[in-house]
Structure formats: C-alpha cells, structure tokens
py3Dmol code that shows the C-alpha trace and the ligand (Angstrom):
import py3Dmol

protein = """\
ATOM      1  CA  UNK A   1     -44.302  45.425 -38.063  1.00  0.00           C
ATOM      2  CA  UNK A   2     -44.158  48.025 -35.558  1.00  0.00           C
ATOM      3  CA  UNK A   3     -40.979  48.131 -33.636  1.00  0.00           C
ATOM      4  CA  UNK A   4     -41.265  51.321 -30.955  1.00  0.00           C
ATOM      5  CA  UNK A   5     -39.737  54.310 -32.974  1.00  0.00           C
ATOM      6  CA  UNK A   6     -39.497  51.916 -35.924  1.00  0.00           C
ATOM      7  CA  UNK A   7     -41.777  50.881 -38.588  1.00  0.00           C
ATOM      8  CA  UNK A   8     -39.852  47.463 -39.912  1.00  0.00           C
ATOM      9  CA  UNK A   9     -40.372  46.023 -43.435  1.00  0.00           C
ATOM     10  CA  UNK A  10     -38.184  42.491 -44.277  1.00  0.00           C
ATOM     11  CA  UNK A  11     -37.249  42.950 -48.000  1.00  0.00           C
ATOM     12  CA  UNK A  12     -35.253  40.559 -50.118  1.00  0.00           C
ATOM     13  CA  UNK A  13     -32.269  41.335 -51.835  1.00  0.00           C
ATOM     14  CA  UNK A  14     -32.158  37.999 -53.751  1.00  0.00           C
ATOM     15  CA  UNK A  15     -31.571  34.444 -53.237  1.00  0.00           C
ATOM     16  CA  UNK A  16     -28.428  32.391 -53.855  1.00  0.00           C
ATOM     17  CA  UNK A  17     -27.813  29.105 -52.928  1.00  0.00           C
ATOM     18  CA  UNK A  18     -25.112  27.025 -50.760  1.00  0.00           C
ATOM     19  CA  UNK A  19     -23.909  23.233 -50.255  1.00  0.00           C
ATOM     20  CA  UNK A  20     -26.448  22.120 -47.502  1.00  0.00           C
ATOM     21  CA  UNK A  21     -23.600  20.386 -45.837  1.00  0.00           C
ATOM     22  CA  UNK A  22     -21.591  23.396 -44.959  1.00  0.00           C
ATOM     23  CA  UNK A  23     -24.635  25.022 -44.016  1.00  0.00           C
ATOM     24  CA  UNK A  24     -25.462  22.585 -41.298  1.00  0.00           C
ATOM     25  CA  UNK A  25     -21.709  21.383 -40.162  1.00  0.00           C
ATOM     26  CA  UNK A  26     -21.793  18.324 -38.031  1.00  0.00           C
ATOM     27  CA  UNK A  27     -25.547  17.743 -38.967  1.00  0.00           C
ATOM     28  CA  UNK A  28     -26.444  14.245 -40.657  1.00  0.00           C
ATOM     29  CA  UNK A  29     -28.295  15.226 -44.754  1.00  0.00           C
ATOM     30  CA  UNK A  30     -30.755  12.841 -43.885  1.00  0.00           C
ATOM     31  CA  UNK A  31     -31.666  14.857 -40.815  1.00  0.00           C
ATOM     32  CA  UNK A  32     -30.910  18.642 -42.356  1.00  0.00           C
ATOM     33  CA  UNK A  33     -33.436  17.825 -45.633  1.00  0.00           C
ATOM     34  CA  UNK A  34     -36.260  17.234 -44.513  1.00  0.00           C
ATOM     35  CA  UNK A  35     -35.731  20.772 -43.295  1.00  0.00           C
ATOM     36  CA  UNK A  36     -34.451  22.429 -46.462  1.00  0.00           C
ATOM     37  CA  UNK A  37     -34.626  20.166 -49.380  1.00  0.00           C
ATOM     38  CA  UNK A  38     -31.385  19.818 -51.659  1.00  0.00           C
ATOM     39  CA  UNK A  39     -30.946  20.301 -55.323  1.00  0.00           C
ATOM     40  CA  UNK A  40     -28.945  17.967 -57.540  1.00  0.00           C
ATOM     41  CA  UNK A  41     -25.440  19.971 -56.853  1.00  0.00           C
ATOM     42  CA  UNK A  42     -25.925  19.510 -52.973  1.00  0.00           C
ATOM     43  CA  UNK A  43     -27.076  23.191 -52.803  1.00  0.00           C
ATOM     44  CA  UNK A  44     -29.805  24.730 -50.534  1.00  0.00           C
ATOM     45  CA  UNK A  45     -31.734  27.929 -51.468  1.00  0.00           C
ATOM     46  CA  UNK A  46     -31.320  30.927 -49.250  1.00  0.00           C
ATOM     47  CA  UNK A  47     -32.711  34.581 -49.039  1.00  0.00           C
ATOM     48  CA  UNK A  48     -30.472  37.813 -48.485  1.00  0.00           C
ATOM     49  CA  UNK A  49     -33.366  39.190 -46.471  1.00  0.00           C
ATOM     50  CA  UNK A  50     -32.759  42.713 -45.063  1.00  0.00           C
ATOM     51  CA  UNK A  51     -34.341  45.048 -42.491  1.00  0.00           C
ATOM     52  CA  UNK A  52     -35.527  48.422 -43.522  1.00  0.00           C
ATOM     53  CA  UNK A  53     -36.371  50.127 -40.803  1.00  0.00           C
ATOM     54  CA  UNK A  54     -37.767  53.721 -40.976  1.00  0.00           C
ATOM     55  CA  UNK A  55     -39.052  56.057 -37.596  1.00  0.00           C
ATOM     56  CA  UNK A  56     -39.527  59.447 -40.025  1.00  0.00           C
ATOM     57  CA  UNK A  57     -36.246  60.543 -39.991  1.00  0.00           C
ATOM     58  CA  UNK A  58     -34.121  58.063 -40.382  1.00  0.00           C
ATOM     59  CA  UNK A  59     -33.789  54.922 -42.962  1.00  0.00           C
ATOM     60  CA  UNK A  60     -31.836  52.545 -42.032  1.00  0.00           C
ATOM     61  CA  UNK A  61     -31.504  49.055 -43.800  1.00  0.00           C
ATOM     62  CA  UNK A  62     -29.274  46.214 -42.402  1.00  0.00           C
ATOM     63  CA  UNK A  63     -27.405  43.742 -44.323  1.00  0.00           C
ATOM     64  CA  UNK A  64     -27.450  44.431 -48.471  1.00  0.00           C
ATOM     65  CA  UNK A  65     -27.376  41.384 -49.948  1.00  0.00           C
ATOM     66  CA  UNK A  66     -24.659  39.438 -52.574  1.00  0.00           C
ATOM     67  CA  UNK A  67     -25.051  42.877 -55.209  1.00  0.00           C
ATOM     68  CA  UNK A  68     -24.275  42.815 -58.849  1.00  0.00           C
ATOM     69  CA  UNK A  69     -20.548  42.243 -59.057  1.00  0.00           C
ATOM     70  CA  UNK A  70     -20.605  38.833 -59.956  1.00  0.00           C
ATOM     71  CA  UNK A  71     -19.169  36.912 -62.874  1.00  0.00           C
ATOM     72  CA  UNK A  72     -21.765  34.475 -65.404  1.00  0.00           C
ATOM     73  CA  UNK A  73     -19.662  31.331 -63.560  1.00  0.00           C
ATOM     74  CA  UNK A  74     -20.299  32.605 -60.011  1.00  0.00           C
ATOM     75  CA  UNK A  75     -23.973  33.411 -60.772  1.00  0.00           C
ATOM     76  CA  UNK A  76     -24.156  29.745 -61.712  1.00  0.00           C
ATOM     77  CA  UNK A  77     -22.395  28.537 -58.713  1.00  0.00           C
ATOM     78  CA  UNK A  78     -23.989  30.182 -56.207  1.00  0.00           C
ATOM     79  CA  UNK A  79     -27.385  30.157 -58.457  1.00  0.00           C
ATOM     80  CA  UNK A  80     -27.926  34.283 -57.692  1.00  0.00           C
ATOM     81  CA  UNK A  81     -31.336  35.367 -58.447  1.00  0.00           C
ATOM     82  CA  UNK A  82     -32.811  38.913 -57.607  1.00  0.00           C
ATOM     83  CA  UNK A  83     -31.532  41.743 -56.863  1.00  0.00           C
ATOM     84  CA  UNK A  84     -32.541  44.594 -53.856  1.00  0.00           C
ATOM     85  CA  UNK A  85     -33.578  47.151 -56.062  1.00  0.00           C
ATOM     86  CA  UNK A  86     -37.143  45.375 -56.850  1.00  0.00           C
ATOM     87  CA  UNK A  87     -37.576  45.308 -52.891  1.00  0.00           C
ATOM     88  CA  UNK A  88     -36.703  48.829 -52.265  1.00  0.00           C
ATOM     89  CA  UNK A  89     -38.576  50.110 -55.083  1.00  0.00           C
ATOM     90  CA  UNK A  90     -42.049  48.161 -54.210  1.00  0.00           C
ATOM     91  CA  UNK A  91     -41.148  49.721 -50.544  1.00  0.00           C
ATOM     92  CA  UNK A  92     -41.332  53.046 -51.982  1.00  0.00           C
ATOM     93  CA  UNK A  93     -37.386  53.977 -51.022  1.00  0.00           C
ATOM     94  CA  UNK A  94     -34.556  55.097 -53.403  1.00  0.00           C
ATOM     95  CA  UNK A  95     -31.056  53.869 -52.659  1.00  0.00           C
ATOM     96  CA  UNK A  96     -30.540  57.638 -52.249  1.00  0.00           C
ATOM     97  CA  UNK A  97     -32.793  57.505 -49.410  1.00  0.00           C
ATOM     98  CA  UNK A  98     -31.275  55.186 -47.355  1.00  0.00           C
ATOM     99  CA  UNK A  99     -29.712  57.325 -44.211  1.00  0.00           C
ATOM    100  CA  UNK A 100     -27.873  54.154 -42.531  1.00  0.00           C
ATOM    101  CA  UNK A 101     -26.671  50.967 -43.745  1.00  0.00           C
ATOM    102  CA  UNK A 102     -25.925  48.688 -40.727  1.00  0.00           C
ATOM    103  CA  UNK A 103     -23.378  45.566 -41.783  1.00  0.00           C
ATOM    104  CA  UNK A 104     -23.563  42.622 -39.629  1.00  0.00           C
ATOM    105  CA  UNK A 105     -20.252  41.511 -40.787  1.00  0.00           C
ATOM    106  CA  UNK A 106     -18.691  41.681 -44.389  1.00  0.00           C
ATOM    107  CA  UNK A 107     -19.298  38.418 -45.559  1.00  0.00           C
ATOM    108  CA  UNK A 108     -20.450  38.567 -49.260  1.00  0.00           C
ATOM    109  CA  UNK A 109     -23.507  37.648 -48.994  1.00  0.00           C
ATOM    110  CA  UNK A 110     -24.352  40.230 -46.352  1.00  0.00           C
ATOM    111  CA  UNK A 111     -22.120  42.899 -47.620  1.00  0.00           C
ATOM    112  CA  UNK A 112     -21.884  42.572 -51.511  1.00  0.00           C
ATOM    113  CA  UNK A 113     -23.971  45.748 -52.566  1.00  0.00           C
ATOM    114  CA  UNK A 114     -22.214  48.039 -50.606  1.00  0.00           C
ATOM    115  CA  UNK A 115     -21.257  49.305 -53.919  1.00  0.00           C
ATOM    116  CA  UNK A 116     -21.164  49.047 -57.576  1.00  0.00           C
ATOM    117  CA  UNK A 117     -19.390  49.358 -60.473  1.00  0.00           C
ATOM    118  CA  UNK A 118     -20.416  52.712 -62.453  1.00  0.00           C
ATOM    119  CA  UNK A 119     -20.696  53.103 -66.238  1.00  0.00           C
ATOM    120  CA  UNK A 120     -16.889  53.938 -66.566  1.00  0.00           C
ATOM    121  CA  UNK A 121     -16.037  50.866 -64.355  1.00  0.00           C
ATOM    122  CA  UNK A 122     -15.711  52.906 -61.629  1.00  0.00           C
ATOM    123  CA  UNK A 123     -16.849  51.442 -57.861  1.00  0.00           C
ATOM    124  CA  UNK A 124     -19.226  53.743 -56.061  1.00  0.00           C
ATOM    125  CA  UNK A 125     -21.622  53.721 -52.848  1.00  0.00           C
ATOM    126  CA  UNK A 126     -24.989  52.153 -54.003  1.00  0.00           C
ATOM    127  CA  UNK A 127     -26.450  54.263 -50.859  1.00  0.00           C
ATOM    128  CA  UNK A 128     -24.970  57.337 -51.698  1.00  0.00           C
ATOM    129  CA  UNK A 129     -26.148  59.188 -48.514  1.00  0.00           C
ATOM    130  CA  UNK A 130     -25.227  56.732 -45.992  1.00  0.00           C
ATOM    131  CA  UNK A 131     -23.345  56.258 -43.213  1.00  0.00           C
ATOM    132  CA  UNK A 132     -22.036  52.738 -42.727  1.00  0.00           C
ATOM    133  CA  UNK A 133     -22.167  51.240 -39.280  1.00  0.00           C
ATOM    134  CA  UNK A 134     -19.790  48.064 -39.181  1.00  0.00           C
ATOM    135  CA  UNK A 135     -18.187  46.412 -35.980  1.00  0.00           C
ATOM    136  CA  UNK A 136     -15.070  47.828 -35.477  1.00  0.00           C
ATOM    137  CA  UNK A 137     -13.715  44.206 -34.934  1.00  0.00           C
ATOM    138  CA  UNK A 138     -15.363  42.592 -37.858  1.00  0.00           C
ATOM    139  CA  UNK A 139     -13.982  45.727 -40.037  1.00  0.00           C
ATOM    140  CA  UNK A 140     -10.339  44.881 -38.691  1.00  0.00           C
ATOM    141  CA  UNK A 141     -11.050  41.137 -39.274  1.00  0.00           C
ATOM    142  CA  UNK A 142     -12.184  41.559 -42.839  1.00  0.00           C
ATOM    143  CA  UNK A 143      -9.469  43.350 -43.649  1.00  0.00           C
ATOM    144  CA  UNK A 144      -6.579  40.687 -42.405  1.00  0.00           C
ATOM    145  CA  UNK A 145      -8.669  37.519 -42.876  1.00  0.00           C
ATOM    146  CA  UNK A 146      -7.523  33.873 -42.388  1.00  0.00           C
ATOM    147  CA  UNK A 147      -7.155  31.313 -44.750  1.00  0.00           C
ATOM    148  CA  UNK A 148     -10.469  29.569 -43.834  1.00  0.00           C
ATOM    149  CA  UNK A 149     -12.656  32.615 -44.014  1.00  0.00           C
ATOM    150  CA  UNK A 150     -10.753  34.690 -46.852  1.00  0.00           C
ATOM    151  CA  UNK A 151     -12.997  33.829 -49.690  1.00  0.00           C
ATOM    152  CA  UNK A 152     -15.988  34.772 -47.925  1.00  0.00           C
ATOM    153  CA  UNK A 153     -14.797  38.359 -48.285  1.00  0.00           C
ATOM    154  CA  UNK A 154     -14.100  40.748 -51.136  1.00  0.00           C
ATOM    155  CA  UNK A 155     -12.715  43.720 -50.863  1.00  0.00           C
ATOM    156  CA  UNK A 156     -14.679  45.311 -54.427  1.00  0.00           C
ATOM    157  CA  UNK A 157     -17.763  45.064 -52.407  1.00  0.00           C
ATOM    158  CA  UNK A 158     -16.822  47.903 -50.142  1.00  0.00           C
ATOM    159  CA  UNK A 159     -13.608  49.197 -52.285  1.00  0.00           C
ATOM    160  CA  UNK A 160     -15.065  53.145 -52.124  1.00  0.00           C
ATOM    161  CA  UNK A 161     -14.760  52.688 -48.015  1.00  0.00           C
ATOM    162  CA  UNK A 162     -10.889  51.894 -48.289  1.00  0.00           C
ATOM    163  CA  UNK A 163     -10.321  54.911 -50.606  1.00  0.00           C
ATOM    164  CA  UNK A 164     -12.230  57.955 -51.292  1.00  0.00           C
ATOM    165  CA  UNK A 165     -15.239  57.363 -48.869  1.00  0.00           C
ATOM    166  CA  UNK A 166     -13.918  56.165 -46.164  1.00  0.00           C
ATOM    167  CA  UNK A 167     -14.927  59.040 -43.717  1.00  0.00           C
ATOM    168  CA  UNK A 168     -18.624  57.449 -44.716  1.00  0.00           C
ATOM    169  CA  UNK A 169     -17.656  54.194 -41.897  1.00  0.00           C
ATOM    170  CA  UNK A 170     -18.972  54.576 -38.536  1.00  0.00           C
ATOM    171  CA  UNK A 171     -17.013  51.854 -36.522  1.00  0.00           C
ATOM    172  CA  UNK A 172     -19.431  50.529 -33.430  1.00  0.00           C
ATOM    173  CA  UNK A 173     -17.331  49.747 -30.116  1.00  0.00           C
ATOM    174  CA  UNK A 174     -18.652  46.905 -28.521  1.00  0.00           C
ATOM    175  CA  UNK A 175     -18.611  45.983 -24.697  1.00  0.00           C
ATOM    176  CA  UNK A 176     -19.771  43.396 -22.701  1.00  0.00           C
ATOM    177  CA  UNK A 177     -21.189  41.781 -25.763  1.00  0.00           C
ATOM    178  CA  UNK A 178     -23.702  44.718 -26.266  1.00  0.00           C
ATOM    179  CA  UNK A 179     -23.360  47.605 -29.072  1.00  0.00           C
ATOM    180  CA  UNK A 180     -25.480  50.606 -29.317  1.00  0.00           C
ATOM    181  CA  UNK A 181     -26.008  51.999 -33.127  1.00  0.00           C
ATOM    182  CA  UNK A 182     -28.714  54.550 -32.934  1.00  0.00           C
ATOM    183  CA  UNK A 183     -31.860  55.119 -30.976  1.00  0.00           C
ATOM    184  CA  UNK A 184     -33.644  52.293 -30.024  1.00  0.00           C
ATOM    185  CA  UNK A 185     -31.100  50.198 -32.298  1.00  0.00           C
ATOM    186  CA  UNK A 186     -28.603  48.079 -30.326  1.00  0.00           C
ATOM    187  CA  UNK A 187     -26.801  45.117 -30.977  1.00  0.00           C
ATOM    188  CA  UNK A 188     -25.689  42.070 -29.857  1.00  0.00           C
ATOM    189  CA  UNK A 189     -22.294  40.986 -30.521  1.00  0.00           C
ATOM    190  CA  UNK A 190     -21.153  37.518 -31.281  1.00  0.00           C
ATOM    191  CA  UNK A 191     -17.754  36.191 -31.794  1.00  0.00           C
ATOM    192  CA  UNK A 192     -18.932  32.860 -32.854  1.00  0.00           C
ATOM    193  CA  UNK A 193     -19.163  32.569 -36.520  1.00  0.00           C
ATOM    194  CA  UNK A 194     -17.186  34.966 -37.053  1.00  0.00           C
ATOM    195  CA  UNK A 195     -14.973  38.220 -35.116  1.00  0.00           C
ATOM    196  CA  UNK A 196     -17.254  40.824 -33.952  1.00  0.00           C
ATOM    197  CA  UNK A 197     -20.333  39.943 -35.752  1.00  0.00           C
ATOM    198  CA  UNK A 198     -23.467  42.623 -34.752  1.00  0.00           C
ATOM    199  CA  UNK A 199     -27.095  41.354 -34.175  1.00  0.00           C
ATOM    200  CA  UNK A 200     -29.078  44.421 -34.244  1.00  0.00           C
ATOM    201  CA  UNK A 201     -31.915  44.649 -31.697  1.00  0.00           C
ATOM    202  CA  UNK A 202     -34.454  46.669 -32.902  1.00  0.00           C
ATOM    203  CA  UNK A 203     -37.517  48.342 -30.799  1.00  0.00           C
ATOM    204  CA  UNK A 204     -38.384  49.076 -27.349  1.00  0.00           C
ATOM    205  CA  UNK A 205     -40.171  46.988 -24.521  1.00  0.00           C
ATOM    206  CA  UNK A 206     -42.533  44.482 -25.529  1.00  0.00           C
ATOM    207  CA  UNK A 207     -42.315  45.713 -29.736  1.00  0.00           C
ATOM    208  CA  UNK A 208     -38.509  44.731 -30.255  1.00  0.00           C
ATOM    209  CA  UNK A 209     -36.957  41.974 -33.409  1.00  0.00           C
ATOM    210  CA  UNK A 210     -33.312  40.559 -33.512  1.00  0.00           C
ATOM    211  CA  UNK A 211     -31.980  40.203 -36.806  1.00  0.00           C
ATOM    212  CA  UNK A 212     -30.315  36.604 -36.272  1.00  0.00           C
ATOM    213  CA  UNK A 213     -27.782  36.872 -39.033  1.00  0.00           C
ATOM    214  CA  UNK A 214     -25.162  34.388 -39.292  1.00  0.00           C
ATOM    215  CA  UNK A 215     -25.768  32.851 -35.906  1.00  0.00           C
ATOM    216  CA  UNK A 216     -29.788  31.751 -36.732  1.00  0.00           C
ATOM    217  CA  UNK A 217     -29.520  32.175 -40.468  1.00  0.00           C
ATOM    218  CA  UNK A 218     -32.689  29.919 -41.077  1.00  0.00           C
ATOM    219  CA  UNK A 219     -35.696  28.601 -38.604  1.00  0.00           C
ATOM    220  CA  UNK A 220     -33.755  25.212 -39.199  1.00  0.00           C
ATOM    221  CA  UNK A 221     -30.605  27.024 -37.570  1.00  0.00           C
ATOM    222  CA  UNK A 222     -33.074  27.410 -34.110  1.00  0.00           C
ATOM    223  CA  UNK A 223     -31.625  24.335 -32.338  1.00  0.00           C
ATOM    224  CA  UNK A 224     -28.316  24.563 -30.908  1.00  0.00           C
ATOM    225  CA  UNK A 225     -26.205  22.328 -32.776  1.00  0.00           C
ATOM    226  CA  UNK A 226     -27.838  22.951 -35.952  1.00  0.00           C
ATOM    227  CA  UNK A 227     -24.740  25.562 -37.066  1.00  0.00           C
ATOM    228  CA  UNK A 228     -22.791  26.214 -40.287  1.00  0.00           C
ATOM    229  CA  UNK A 229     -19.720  24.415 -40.882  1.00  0.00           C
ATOM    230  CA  UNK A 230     -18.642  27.675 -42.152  1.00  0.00           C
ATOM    231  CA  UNK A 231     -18.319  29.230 -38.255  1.00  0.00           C
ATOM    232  CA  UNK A 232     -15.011  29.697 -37.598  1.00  0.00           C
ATOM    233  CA  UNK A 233     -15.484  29.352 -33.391  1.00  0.00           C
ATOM    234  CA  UNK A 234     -18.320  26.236 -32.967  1.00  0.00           C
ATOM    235  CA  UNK A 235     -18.365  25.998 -29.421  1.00  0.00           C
ATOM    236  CA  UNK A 236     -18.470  29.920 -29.286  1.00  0.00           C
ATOM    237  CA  UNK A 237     -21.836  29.716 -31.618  1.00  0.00           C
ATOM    238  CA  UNK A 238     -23.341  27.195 -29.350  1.00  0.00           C
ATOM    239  CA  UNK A 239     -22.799  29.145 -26.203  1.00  0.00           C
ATOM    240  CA  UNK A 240     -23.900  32.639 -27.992  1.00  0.00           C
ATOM    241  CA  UNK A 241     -26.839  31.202 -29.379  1.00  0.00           C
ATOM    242  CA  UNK A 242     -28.509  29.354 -26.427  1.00  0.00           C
ATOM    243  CA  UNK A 243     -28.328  32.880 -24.974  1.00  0.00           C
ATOM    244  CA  UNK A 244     -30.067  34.597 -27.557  1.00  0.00           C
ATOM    245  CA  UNK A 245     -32.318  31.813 -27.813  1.00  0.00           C
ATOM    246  CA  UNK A 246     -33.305  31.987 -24.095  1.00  0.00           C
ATOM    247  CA  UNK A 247     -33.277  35.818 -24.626  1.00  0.00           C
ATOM    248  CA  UNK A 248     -35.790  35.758 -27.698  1.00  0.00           C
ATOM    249  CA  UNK A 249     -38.492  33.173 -25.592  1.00  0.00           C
ATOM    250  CA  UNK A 250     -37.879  35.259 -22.171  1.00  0.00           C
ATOM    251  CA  UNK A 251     -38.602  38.845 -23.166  1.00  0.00           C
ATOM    252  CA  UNK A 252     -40.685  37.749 -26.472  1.00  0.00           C
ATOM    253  CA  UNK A 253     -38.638  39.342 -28.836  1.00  0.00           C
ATOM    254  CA  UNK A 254     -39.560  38.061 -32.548  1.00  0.00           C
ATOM    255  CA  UNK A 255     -36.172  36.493 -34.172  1.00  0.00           C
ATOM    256  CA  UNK A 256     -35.673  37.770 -37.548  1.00  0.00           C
ATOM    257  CA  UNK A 257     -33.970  35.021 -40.353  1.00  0.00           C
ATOM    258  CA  UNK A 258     -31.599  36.720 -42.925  1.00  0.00           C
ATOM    259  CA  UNK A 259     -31.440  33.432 -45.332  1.00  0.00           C
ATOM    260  CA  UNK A 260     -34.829  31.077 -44.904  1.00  0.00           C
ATOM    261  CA  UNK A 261     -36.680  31.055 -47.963  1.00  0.00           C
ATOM    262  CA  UNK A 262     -39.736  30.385 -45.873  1.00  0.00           C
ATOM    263  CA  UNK A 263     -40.125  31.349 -42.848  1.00  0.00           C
ATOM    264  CA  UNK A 264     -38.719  35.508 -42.520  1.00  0.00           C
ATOM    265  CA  UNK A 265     -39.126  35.358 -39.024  1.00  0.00           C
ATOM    266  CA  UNK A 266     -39.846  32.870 -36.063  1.00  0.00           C
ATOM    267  CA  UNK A 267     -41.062  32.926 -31.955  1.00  0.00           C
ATOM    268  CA  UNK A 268     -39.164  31.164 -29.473  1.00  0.00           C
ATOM    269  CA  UNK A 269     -41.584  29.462 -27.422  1.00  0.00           C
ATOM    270  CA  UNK A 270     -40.422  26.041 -25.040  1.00  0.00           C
ATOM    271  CA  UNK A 271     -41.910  22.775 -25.870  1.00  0.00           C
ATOM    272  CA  UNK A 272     -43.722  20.373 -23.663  1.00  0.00           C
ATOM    273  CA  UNK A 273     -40.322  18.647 -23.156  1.00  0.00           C
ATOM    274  CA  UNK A 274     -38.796  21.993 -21.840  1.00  0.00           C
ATOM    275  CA  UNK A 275     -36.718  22.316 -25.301  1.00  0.00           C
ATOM    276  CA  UNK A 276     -37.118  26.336 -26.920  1.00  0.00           C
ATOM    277  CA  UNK A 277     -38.580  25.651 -30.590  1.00  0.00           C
ATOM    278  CA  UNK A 278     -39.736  27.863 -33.368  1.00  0.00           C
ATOM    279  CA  UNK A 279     -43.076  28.817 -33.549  1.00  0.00           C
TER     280      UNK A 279
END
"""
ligand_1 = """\
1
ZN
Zn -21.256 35.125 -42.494
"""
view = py3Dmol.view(width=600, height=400)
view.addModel(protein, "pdb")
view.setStyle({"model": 0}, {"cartoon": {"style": "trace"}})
view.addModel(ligand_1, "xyz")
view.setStyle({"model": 1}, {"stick": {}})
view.zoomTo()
view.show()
C-alpha cells in the first residue's frame, strides 16, 4: 500500500492468544463469538501485526510484537507462536535496518522485542540502529504503573533504554490530542486504554492508514462498546474512538488492526441505518 512518502507493508510478528472475555469487557460471549471463536481455555487468537513503513530513507516499523523473552509456561498461556524475524526477512529488511521503531505504548504485546537477551545473557536492542519514538506520557506511565495495569508491562523488554541506551528514546510531546513523529507520520493520542497511547497516522491526503492499536485492536473492536475489559478509562475509549471512527469514514482513511487474525485492515463506511461499520 502506498501511503504518500510511504510505501506500507503489515507484517506479523506472531500470534498469541487472550481470554475473549477481557478482550471484549462488558460484551455478552454469546454475542463476542460469533465474531472470534473461543478455544477450550476461553482464549481468542490474536496477531502482533506491525507497520513497516519505508519512503527510501527511512524504515520505520511500529509496534514489535511479544519477542522471545518468554518462559515454556507463558508460551503455553498465552499460546505464542511466530516470531518477527520470518516477516522482516520475507520483506527483505534486517533488524539492522530498521531506522525508527515507533511504540504505541509498552504493553507486552506491543513492546516485547524491543530487545533481547544476547548469548552471554546480556539484554540488547534487537534494532540496533534505531531510534525509539514512545509517548512521553506512556513512557512515564510504564515506568510507575498501577496495580491493574502492572503486569501488562515488563521492564526486560526495554531494559537497554533504562541503562546504557537510553540516549536511543525519542520522547513525542503530545498536544491537543495530536503528535507529530516524522514526516508525513503523526499521531493520534488516546488516553483511553491506557496514558498517552500514540495512533500513528501515516500518509498524506487521500493515501493515509491509522494504526488502531489498542483502541480498535480487531474489526470486531469497530463498534463502540465493543472494548477490552483491559482499558483502564472505558468511557474515555468510547468517546476517543467514535472520533476516530467518524474520522476514518469522513476523510477515508483505511484503519489498520494490530491483533485480528483476519481481517489486517478495515473501511469505515455508514450503514443504511446511519451506524459506521467495517467494510
Ligand atoms: Zn495495550
């Protein structure tokens, strides 16, 4: 897809799976699977799918996936499957490569490949070259967490930016719910799910994608009280996402969705009853 400057490819960096009841909060099972079927733990199956955007210069790839640090028992609870170096390999990019990594937020499943463990046991940047764009709020927040959101971070993920590589972290200010992080790459910025999460807007006039993230995570996630019962501000969500929503079907902008399986991307288009759908 051709996004302006940007040339976009949407690569997986594995699947993992969730309880389909915290992924759709207040939403009745028999209503959320027929959407996304469940297996016989209660889980659904979800994609870490990135953006890898490239304009010649630059290559920039947003969100990273759960990475390799994971223990036999997690891989089993959170089924993990895949990995992003088959994706950037068949999209002809080394991790060396990689110019920009842009972090939504620093949720695991979005941030857990920011770097690995080394032969010595040692953590270092998987994207050696790259500077790291993160929300300045959503760095402060993941670094004094609450006790409802504290296990969706860890720390190893991203250990080399508290220590030796820190001068690698380019903080983005946000105002007025808008972020710029490089040319013709801007952000939206919702508080919803959770502090200072970034949405980046990629492309120019009518050529532009929004990577939904966290706040439309799947095509099911489209209607506005379809959220996770992981958010830690509902009625925030609801608000932020009816704008984006509105904003997606208004200016045609094609809505990008990190964790759907099956559908990578969807249209907003309204419905003979006036509601905005998927398409
Ligand atoms: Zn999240």
């Amino acid at each position: 897809m051709n996004l302006g400057r940007w040339h976009l490819d949407l690569i997986s960096a594995g699947t993992f799976a969730l309880d389909g009841g915290a992924m759709f909060g207040i939403v009745p099972k028999p209503l959320w699977e027929k959407k996304i079927p469940a297996d016989d733990k209660n889980r659904i199956p979800l994609d870490t799918r990135c953006m890898l955007l490239r304009d010649g210069q630059r290559t920039v790839l947003v969100d990273c996936g759960m990475g390799a640090q994971w223990s036999d028992k997690e891989r089993d609870i959170y089924r993990i499957e895949g990995h992003l170096d088959a994706s950037l390999a068949a999209a002809g990019v080394a991790a060396a490569a990689i110019t920009d990594l842009v972090l939504t937020h620093l949720h695991f499943d979005h941030a857990g490949d920011v770097a690995r463990l080394d032969a010595s046991g040692i953590a270092r940047l998987t994207f050696a070259n790259a500077r790291v764009h993160v929300g300045r709020r959503a760095w402060e927040h993941a670094h004094a967490p609450n006790e409802r959101d504290r296990g969706s971070f860890r720390a190893q993920c991203w250990a080399p930016l508290d220590g030796p590589e820190r001068d690698r972290v380019v903080l983005v200010e946000d105002a007025g719910g808008r972020a710029n992080i490089l040319p013709e790459l801007e952000a939206l910025v919702c508080e919803g799910h959770t502090t200072g999460q970034l949405l980046p807007l990629a492309g120019a006039r009518d050529q532009r994608a929004l990577y939904g993230a966290d706040m439309v995570p799947t095509r099911a996630h489209v209607p506005v009280p379809w959220h996770m019962g992981y958010d830690l501000r509902p009625v925030v969500v609801m608000e932020e996402k009816r704008r984006l929503v509105e904003l997606c079907a208004a200016e045609r902008i094609t809505l990008v969705h990190e964790h759907d399986t099956s559908f990578p991307t969807s249209s907003i288009v309204r419905s003979p009853k006036g509601e905005l759908v998927p398409a």
